[in-house]
C-alpha positions as a printed Julia matrix, in Angstrom:
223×3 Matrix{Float64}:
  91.58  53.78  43.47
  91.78  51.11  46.68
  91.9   47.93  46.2
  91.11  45.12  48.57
  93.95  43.32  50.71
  93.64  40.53  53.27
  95.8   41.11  56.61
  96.32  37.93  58.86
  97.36  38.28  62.64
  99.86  36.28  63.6
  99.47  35.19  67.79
 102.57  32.88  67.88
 105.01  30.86  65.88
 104.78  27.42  65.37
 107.05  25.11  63.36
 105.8   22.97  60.76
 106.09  21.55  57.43
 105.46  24.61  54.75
 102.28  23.91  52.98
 103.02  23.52  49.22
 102.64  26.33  46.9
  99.83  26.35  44.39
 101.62  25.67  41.04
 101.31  29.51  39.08
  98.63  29.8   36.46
 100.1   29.64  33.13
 100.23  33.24  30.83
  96.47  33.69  29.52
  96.4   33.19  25.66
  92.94  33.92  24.96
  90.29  36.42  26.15
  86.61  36.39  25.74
  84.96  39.76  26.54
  81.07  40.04  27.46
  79.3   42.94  26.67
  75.85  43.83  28.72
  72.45  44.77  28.52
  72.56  47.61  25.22
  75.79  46.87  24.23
  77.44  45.78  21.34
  81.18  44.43  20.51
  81.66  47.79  19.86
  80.87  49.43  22.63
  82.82  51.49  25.56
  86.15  49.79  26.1
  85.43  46.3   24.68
  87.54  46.88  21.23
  90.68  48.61  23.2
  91.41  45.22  24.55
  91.61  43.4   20.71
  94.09  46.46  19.51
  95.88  46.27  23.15
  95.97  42.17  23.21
  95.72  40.88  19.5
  99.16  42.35  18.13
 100.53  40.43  20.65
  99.08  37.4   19.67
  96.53  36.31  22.34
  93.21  35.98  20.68
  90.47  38.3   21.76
  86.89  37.24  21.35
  84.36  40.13  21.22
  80.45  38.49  20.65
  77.47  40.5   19.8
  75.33  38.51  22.14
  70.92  38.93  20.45
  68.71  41.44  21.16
  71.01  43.06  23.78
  68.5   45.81  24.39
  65.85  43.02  25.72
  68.25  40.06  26.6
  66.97  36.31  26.78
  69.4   34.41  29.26
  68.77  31.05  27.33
  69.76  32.98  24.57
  73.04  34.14  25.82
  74.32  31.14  27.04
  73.59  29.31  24.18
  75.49  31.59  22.4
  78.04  32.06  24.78
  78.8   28.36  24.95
  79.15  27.98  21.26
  81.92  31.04  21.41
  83.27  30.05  24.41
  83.82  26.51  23.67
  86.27  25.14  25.34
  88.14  26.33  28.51
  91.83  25.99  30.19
  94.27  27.58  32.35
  95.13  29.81  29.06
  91.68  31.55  28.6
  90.56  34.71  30.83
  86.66  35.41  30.63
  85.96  39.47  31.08
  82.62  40.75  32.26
  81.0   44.48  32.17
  77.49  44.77  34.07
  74.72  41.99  33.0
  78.23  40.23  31.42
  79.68  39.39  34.49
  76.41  37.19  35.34
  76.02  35.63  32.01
  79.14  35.05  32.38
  79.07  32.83  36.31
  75.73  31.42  34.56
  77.27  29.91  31.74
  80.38  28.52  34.11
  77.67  27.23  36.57
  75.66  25.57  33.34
  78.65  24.18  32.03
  79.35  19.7   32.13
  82.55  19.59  31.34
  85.53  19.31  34.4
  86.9   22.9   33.42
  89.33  25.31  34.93
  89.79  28.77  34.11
  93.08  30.81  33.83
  91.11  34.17  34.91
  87.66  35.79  35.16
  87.37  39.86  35.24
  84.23  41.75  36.07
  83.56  45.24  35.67
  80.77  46.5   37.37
  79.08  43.3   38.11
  76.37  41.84  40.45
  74.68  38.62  41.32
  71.28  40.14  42.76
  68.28  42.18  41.47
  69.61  45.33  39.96
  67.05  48.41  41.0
  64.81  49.94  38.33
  66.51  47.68  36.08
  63.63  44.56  36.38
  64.39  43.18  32.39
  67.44  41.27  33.69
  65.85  39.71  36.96
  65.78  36.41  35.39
  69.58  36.61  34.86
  70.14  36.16  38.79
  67.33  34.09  39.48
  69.28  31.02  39.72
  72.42  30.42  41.96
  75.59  30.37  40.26
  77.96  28.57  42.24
  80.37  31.21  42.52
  82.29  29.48  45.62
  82.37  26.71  43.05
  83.49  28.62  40.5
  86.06  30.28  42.74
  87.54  26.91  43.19
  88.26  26.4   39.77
  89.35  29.83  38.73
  92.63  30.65  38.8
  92.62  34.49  39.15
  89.56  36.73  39.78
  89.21  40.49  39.3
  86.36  42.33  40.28
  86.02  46.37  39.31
  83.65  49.06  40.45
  83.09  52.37  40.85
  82.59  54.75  43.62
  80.0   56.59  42.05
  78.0   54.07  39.66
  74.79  54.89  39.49
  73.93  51.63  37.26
  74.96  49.15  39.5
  75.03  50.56  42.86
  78.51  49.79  44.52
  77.21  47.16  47.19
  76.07  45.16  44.76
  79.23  44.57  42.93
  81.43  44.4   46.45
  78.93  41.56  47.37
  80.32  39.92  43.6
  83.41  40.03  44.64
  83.34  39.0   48.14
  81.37  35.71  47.2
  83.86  35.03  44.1
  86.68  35.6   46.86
  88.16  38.18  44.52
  90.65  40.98  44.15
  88.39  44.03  44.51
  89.62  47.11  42.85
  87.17  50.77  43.83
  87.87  53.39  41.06
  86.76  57.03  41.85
  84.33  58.89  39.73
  84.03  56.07  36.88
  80.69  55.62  37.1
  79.42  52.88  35.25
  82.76  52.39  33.03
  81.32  53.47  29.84
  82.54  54.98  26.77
  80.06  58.69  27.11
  81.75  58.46  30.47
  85.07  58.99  29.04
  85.83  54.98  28.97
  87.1   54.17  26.03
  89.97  52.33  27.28
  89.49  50.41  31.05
  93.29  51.15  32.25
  92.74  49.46  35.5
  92.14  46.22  34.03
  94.46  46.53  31.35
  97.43  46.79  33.83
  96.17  43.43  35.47
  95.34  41.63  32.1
  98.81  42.11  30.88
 100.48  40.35  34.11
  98.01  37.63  33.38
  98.85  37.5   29.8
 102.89  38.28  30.63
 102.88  40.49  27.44
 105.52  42.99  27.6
 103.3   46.72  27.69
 103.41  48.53  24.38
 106.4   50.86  23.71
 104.89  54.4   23.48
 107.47  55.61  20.58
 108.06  60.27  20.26
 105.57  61.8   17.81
 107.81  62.91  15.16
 106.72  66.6   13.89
């Protein structure tokens, strides 16, 4: 696993007033998970994060979004805005594959002056997806996403090395226009539950510093 770091070269020193701080997002309180194309709430690693996150009391959204096998983007938005609702500093919106887009499109579609404590996607794009022409209409409007950017506090974008879904350019391209954190996990693939994902570790450990919940104590099997 690499993930992505910036590096600035300093030439000289100059003295000058320190530019304020950004004030630190507040601890996320509520997560909203989007599955993608053939999914359900059920699927791959989507129902780890309620048993991980629930207990602790942050409330984790899960929505079948229709038809998943042949998605309608009007569709999905207008369910995702009615479980979405409304959006702070508090919430975190997570993404896997065509969720990461429906995702930026309902932000971009949105009236409201929101902000956004967090947005994770897992094996995400913002372009045509090859061999996969059903969910060419789900890109085929701009999203903003330097906009968004602007109004998100945190961003996390995951891929794989190897996924042959999503091909890896695709979803370093997401990232780079979102300005995110960009985290490369060997051999995942396309994060999915036959794959062996039914728990996403890598974003776990980064949801629970955005959530501040203390990790769960792993107590000795008693035999």
């Amino acid at each position: 696993m690499t993930s992505r770091t910036d590096a600035t070269v300093v030439a000289h020193q100059t003295v000058q007033e320190p530019a304020p701080s950004p004030a630190p997002a507040p601890p996320a309180t509520r997560i909203v998970v989007v599955h993608g194309l053939g999914a359900t709430a059920a699927s791959h690693w989507f129902g780890a994060l309620q048993d991980r996150y629930a207990p602790r009391g942050i409330d984790v959204l899960v929505p079948d979004l229709p038809d998943s096998q042949a998605p309608d983007l009007d569709t999905w938005l207008s369910t995702l805005a009615a479980v979405v609702g409304a959006i702070d500093g508090r919430t975190v919106l997570v993404g896997h594959s065509l969720g990461c887009v429906s995702i930026l499109q309902h932000l971009a579609a949105r009236d409201d002056d929101w902000r956004l404590g967090g947005l994770a996607l897992v094996a995400g794009f913002v372009e045509q997806v090859p061999g996969i022409p059903e969910v060419d209409h789900f890109v085929a409007h701009d999203t903003d996403p330097a906009g968004i950017a602007a109004r998100t506090a945190r961003r996390l974008v995951v891929t794989a090395d190897d996924d042959p879904v999503v091909p890896r350019r695709l979803t370093e391209d997401l990232a780079r226009v979102l300005d995110a954190d960009l985290t490369v996990v060997d051999g995942a693939g396309h994060f999915l539950a036959r794959g062996g994902f039914d728990r996403l570790e890598v974003l776990e450990s980064v949801l629970d510093g955005w959530t501040l919940t203390d990790p769960p104590t792993v107590r000795p099997r008693i035999s």
